[in-house]
C-alpha positions, 0 to 999 in steps of 0.5 A: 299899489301892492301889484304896482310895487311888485312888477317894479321890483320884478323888473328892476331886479331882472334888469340888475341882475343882468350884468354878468357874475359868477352867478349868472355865469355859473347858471350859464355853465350848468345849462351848457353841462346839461344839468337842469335840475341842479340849475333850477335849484341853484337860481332858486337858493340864489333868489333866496338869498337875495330875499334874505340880502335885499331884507335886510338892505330894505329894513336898514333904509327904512330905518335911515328914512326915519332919522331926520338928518337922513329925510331932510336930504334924501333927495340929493342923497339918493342923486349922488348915489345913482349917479356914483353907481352910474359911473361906476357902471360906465368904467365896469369892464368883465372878463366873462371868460375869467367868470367863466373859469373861476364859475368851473372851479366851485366844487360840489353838484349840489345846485341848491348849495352852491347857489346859496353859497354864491349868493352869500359870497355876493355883498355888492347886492346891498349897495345896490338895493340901498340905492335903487330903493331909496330912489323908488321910495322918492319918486313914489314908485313904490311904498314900503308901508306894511305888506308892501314890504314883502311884497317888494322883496318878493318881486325882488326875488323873483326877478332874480329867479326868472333872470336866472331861469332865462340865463339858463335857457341861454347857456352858451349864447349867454356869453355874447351878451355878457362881451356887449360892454355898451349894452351890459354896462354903458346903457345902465350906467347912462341910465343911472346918471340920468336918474340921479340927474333928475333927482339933483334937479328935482332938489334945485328945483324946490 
């Protein structure tokens, strides 16, 4: 289970942090500057910070799988929140040239700094984890139970840092990727609804 656990966070982590932000974009643009050992660090203090974030996410649902009111309704609790967060994903639209301007104006050329700092600066990694967690957690693709916790954050993480490391191999190329609104948006969100289809199903059903 502990391998298991880690490739599933692996990949979804990888796959989530695909849609474009400021910080794949600014990977992305110090790839295209040349700057590969500042990028290197910054996808490592960014991955960090989603150890740290995702953390704390993963300690906060545990402690609501515990409360009764919580275990009782987690399966329709976590279709509604796949299926919002699909929606969400379907009206998502980005301006990968608005990312790419404010990504230029950050200061400093501490990699590391800087990726700790966008890392901090990105909250939505909570909603996300919350919600992508409780849905591993029933459906039993992953368990939480003592060292499998850790090693679910570090698969976590190291999607992150991989992603990032991929981003940064792209440079420029990135850019058209991040324009494709149906594979960067439309497709996740799709899945998400579905996700949380089978979840409400799977509650009808028993």
């Amino acid at each position: 289970m502990s391998i298991q656990v880690l490739i599933v966070a692996f990949i979804v982590s990888y796959l989530g942090s695909i849609p474009p932000g400021t910080i794949n974009i600014t990977s992305m643009q110090l790839s295209v500057q040349g700057l590969k050992r500042p990028a290197f660090f910054f996808a490592l203090a960014a991955s960090s910070t989603e150890f740290i974030y995702a953390g704390v996410t993963v300690r906060f649902q545990i402690f609501l799988s515990e409360r009764p009111g919580f275990t009782e309704n987690f399966t329709i609790i976590t279709a509604i929140a796949m299926i919002v967060l699909g929606v969400i994903n379907l009206f998502s639209k980005t301006d990968t040239d608005k990312l790419i301007h404010k990504a230029s104006e950050m200061k400093g050329r501490n990699g590391f700094t800087r990726g700790v700092l966008l890392g901090i600066l990105n909250p939505l990694t909570i909603p996300f984890w919350l919600t992508v967690t409780a849905y591993l957690q029933a459906n039993n693709w992953i368990s939480l139970q003592g060292v499998h916790f850790w090693y679910y954050l570090i698969g976590i993480s190291t999607g992150t840092f991989c992603l990032l490391l991929t981003v940064n191999r792209l440079g420029q190329r990135f850019t058209g990727i991040a324009s494709n609104r149906l594979l960067i948006h439309k497709i996740p969100g799709f899945v998400f609804i579905g996700l949380g289809l089978y979840n409400l199903y799977q509650w009808i059903s028993f």
